[in-house]
C-alpha positions as CSV (number, residue, x, y, z in Angstrom):
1,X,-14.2,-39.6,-49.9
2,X,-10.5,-38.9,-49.9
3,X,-11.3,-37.1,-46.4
4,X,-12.9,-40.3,-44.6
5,X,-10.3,-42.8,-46.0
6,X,-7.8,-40.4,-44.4
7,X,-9.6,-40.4,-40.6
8,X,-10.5,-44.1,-40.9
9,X,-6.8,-44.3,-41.1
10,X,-5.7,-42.1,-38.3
11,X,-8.7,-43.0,-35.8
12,X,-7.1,-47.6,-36.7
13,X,-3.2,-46.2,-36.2
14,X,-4.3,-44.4,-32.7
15,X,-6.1,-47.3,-31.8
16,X,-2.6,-49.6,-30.8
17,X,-1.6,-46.5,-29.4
18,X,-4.6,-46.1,-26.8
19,X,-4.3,-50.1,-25.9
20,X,-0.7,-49.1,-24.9
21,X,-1.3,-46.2,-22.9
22,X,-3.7,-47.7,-20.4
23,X,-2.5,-47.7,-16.9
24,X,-0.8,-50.6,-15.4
25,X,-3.0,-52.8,-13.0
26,X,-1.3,-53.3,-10.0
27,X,-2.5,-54.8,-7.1
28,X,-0.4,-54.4,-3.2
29,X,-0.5,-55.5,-0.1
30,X,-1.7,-53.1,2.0
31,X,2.0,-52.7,4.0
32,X,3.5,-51.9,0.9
33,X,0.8,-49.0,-0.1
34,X,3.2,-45.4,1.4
35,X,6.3,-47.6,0.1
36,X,4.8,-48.0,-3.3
37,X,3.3,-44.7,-4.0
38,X,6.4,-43.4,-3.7
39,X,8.2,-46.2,-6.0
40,X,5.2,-45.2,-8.7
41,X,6.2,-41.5,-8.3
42,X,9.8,-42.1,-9.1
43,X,9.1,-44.6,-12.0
44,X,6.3,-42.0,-13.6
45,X,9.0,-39.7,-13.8
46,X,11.4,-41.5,-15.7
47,X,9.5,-43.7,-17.4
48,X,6.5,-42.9,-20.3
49,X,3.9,-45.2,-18.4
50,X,1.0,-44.6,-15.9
51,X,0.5,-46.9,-12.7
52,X,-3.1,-47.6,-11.6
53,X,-2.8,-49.2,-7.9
54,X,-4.9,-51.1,-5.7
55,X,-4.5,-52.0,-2.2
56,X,-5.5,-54.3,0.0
57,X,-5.4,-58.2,1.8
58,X,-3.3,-60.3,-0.2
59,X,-5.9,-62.8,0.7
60,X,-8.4,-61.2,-0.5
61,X,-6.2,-60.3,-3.8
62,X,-5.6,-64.3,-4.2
63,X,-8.7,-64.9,-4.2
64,X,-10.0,-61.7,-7.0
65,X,-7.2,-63.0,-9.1
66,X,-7.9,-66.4,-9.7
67,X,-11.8,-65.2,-10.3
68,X,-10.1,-63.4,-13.3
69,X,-9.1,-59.6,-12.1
70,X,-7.6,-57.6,-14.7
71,X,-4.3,-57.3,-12.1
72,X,-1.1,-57.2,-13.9
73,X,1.0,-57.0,-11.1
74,X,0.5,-58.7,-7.8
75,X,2.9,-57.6,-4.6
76,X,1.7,-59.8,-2.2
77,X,2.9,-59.4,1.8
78,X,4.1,-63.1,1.7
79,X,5.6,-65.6,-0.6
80,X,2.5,-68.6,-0.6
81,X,-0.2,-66.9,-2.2
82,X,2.7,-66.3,-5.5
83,X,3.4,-69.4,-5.1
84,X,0.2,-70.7,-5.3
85,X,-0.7,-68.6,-8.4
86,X,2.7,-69.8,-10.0
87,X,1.6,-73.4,-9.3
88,X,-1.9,-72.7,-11.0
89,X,-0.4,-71.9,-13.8
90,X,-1.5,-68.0,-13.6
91,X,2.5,-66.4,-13.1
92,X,5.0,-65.7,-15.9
93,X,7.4,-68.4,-15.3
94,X,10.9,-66.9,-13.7
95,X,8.8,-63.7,-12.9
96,X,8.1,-64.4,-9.1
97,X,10.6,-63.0,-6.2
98,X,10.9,-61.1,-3.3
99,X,11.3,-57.7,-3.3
100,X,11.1,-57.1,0.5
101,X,11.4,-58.2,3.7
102,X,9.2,-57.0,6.2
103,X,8.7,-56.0,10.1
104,X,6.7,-56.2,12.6
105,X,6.1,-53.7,15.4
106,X,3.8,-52.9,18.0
107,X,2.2,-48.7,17.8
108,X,0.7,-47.2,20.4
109,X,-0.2,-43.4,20.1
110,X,-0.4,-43.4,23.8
111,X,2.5,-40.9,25.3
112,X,2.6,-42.5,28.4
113,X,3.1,-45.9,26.8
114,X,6.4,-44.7,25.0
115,X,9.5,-46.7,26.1
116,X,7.0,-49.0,27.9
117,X,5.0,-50.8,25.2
118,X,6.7,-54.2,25.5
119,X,6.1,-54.2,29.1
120,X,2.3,-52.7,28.6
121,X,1.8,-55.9,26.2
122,X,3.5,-58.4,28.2
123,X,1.6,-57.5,31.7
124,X,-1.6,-56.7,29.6
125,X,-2.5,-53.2,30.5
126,X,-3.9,-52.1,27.9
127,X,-7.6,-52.1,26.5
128,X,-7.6,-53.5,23.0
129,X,-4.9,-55.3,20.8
130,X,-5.5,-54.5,17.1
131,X,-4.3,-57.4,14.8
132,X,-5.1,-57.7,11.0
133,X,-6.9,-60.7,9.7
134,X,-4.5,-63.9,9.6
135,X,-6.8,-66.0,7.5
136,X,-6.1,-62.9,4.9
137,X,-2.9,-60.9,6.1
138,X,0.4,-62.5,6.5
139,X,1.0,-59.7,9.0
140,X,-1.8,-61.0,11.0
141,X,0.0,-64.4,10.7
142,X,3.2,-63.0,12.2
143,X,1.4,-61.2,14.6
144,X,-0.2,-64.9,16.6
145,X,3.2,-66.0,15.9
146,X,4.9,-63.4,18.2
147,X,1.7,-64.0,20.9
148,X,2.4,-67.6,21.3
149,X,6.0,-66.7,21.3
150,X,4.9,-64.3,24.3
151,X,2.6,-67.0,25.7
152,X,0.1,-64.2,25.4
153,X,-1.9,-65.9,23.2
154,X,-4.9,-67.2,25.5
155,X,-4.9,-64.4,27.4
156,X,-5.2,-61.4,25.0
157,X,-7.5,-63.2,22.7
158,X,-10.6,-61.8,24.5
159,X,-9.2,-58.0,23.7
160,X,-8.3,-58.0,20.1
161,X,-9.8,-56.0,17.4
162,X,-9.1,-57.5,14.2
163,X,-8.8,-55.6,11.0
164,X,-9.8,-56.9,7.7
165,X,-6.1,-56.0,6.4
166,X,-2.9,-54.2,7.9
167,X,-4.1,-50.6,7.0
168,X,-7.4,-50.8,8.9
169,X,-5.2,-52.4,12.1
170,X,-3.3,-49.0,11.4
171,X,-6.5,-47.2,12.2
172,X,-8.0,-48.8,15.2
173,X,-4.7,-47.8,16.8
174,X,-4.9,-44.3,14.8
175,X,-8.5,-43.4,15.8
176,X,-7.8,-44.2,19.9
177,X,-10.0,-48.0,19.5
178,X,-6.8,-49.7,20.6
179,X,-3.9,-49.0,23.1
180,X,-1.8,-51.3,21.0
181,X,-1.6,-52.6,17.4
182,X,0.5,-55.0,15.4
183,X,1.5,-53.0,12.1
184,X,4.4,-52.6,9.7
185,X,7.0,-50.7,10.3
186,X,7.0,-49.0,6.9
187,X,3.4,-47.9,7.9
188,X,5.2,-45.7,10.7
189,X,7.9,-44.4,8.1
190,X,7.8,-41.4,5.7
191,X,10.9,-41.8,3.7
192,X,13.2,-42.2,6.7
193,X,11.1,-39.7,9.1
194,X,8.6,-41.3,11.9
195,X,5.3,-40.1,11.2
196,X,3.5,-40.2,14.9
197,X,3.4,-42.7,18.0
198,X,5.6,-44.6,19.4
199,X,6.7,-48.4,18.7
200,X,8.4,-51.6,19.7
201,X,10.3,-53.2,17.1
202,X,9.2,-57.2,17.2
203,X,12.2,-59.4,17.5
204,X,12.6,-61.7,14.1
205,X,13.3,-64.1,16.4
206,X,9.2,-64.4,17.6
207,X,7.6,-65.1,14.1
208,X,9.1,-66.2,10.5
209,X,10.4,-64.1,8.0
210,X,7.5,-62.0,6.3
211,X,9.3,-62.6,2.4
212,X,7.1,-60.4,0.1
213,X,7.1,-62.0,-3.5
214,X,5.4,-60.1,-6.5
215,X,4.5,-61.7,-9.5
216,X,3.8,-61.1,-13.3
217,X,0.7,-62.4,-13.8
218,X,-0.3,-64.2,-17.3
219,X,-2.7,-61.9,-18.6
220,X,0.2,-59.4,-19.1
221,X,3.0,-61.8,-20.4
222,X,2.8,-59.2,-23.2
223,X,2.8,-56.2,-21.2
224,X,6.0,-54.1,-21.8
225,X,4.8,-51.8,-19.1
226,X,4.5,-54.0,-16.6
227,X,7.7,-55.8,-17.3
228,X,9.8,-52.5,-17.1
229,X,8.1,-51.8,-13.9
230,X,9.0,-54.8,-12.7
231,X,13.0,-54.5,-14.0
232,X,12.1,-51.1,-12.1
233,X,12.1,-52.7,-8.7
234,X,15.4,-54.2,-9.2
235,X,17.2,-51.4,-9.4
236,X,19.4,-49.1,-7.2
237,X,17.4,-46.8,-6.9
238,X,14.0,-48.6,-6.1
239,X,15.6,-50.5,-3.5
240,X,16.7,-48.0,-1.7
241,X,13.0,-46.5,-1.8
242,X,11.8,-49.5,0.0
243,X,15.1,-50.0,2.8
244,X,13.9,-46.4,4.0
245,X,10.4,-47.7,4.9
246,X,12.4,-49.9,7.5
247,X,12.5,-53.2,4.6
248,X,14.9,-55.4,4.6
249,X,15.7,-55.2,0.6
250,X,17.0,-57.4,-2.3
251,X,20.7,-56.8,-1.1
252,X,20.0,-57.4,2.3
253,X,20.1,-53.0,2.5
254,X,18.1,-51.4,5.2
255,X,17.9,-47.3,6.9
């Protein structure tokens, strides 16, 4: 008898324990996913908590959040869809801001397109133009910006290839489907180092700032996890994680 009271009281004093230790539900914009791997590395080792990611469309996010996804974190490519979800009533109030800037570039993996890819898009020779989604991707949104910009709008419409979110635009250009793609730069970036390709860096003159916000969401107000990882982000260190992926950071910083 003495011998059950004694594991009924271990197996209710592990039980707090187990709640605590489950993984941190975070869900990224599919930009941010090279960035933020690393950024989970470098937390896991300093800190006693475990990072479960997802990435994707922030669209597509938006919309799985306010149908109740067990997300703790949202790092959104943009600052409306936060907004939105802080409006709703579904943020931590003072929780929301931007933890990176973004840019834009057009990749090609074409050698004989290096040095020459502004000129390839501008005169249109090139077979496809891979964009990602801009009902879903603020990328995408930046991305007809820059075309009407260009006044290339109209006339590259019939040759785009559109990707349901940044990281599949990534892979049309990747697998050969398309001369050109929009993308971020921190897709092309390995901690300072290009990866492959070649790209054009997009003026920020052509399409507004893309501000990424992330936000604690409500369901975990009481998550001391998420909240460290999120005083995580603010610090030295994390920030200059994200500059070398080609962000524009907190302090303005960038590699």
């Amino acid at each position: 008898m003495k011998i059950k009271k004694w594991l009924g009281f271990i197996l209710l004093s592990a039980f707090p324990l187990s709640l605590e230790a489950k993984p941190i539900q975070v869900a990224v914009a599919a930009n941010f996913s090279k960035t933020m791997q690393s950024l989970v590395t470098e937390f896991e080792k300093n800190y006693d908590y475990q990072i479960a990611l997802s990435f994707g469309s922030s669209g597509k996010f938006y919309a799985q959040i306010k149908q109740g996804a067990p997300y703790e974190l949202f790092f959104s490519a943009d600052q409306a869809k936060p907004e939105v979800l802080q409006q709703e009533g579904l943020v931590v109030a003072g929780s929301r801001f931007t933890y990176a800037i973004g840019r834009l570039v057009v990749w090609t993996v074409r050698p004989d397109f290096a040095n020459k890819i502004e000129i390839k898009l501008k005169d249109g020779v090139f077979n496809k133009l891979a964009i990602a989604n801009p009902k879903l991707a603020p990328y995408g949104a930046a991305t007809l910006q820059v075309l009407s910009h260009l006044g290339l709008f109209d006339d590259t419409q019939a040759r785009w290839v559109r990707g349901e979110n940044i990281a599949q635009t990534y892979q049309f250009v990747h697998s050969g489907n398309a001369d050109l793609g929009f993308v971020a730069l921190s897709q092309l970036l390995g901690r300072k180092n290009m990866i492959e390709g070649f790209y054009w860096l997009v003026p920020d003159n052509m399409h507004q700032p893309i501000k990424q916000d992330v936000v604690l969401l409500k369901r975990a107000a009481q998550s001391q996890g998420a909240i460290t990882f999120l005083d995580f982000i603010h610090t030295e260190k994390a920030q200059t994680i994200i500059a070398e992926y080609g962000y524009i950071t907190l302090n303005g910083g960038q590699e």
